[in-house]
C-alpha positions, 0 to 999 in steps of 0.5 A: 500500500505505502509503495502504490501511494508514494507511486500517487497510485490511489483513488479517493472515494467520493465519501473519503473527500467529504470526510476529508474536508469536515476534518479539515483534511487533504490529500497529501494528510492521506498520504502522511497517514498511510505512509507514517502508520501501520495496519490496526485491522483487516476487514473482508468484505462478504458480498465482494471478497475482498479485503479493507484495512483501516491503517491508523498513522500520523497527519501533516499536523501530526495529529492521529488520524485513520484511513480504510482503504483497499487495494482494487483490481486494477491494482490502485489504492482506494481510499473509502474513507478517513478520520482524525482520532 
């Protein structure tokens, strides 16, 4: 996940820029979390088989934040959604 989001390989949900901007977040805030953070758990989807992970790490701010996040098929990060802690 860190190597597609430093490679700007991702997705942002139209859900995780609403969430985005109530906590008063940007993209690059995404990027510092998964890149600063470690995966605190892996959910799978039943209907879809496949795998989300919530990552918790550091903002620009350096604040404690959360992303879930997937790794598509097409080999991209989607961001599903983000939150300060």
């Amino acid at each position: 996940m860190r190597r597609l989001v430093l490679e700007q390989r991702y997705i942002v949900t139209l859900h995780a820029d609403d969430e985005m901007n109530a906590d008063d977040l940007a993209v690059c805030d995404l990027e510092r979390i998964v890149l600063t953070g470690e995966i605190i758990e892996r959910q799978r989807d039943a209907m879809m088989s496949e795998y989300k992970y919530r990552v918790r790490g550091r903002d620009l701010g350096g604040s404690a934040a959360e992303v879930v996040a997937k790794v598509s098929s097409t080999g991209k990060v989607v961001f599903i959604t983000v939150y300060s802690l």
